[in-house]
C-alpha positions in Angstrom: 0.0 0.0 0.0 1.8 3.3 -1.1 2.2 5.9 1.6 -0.1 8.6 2.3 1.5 11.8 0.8 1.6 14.7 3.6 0.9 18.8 1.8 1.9 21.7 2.7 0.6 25.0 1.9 3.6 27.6 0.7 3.3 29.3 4.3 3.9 26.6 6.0 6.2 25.0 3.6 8.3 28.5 4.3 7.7 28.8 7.8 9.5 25.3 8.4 12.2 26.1 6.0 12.9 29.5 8.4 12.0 31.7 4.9 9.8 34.1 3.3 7.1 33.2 0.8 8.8 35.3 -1.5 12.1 33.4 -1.7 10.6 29.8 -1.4 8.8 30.9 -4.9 11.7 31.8 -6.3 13.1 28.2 -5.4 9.9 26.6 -7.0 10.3 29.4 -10.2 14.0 28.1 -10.4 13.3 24.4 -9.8 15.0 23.9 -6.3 12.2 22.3 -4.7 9.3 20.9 -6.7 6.0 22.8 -6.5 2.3 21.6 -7.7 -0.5 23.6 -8.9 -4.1 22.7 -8.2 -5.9 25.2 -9.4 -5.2 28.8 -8.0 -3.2 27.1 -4.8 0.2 25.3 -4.8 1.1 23.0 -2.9 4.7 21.0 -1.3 5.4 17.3 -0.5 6.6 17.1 3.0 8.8 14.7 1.3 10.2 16.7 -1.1 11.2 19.6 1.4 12.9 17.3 3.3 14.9 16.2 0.8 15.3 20.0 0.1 16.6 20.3 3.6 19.0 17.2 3.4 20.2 18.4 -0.3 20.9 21.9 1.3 23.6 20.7 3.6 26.7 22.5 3.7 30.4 20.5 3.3 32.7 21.3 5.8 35.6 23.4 4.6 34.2 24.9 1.8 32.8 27.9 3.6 36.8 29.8 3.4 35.7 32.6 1.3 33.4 33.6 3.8 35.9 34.4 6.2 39.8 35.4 4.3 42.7 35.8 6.7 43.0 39.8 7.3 46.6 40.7 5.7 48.8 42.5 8.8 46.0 41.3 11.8 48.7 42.2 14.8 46.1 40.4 17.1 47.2 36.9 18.9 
């Protein structure tokens, strides 16, 4: 029997990402996290914004551009 598939409105899809509605469109416009239209309302698989989530995660050691080593930093 297949699994019951759990929907979430765009607020609450945002909400539990921490975003605005605004920029979790702009993920579904770009095709970051798949989005489906029934009629005037869209809707997100629970699934598919974990998988968002999981897909999201950041790899140690590649966040050094973030922070460069100030050039003459007398501090110790």
């Amino acid at each position: 029997m297949a699994t019951p598939i759990t929907w979430l409105s765009t607020a609450d899809a945002a909400k539990y990402l921490g975003i605005t509605p605004r920029t979790l469109y702009r993920f579904i416009d770009e095709g970051h996290i798949p989005g489906y239209r029934f009629g005037r309302v869209i809707r997100l698989k629970q699934d598919d914004v974990d998988s968002f989530i999981e897909n999201s995660r950041i790899t140690p050691g590649t966040l050094d551009h973030l922070y460069p080593e100030v050039v003459g930093d007398t501090r110790a």
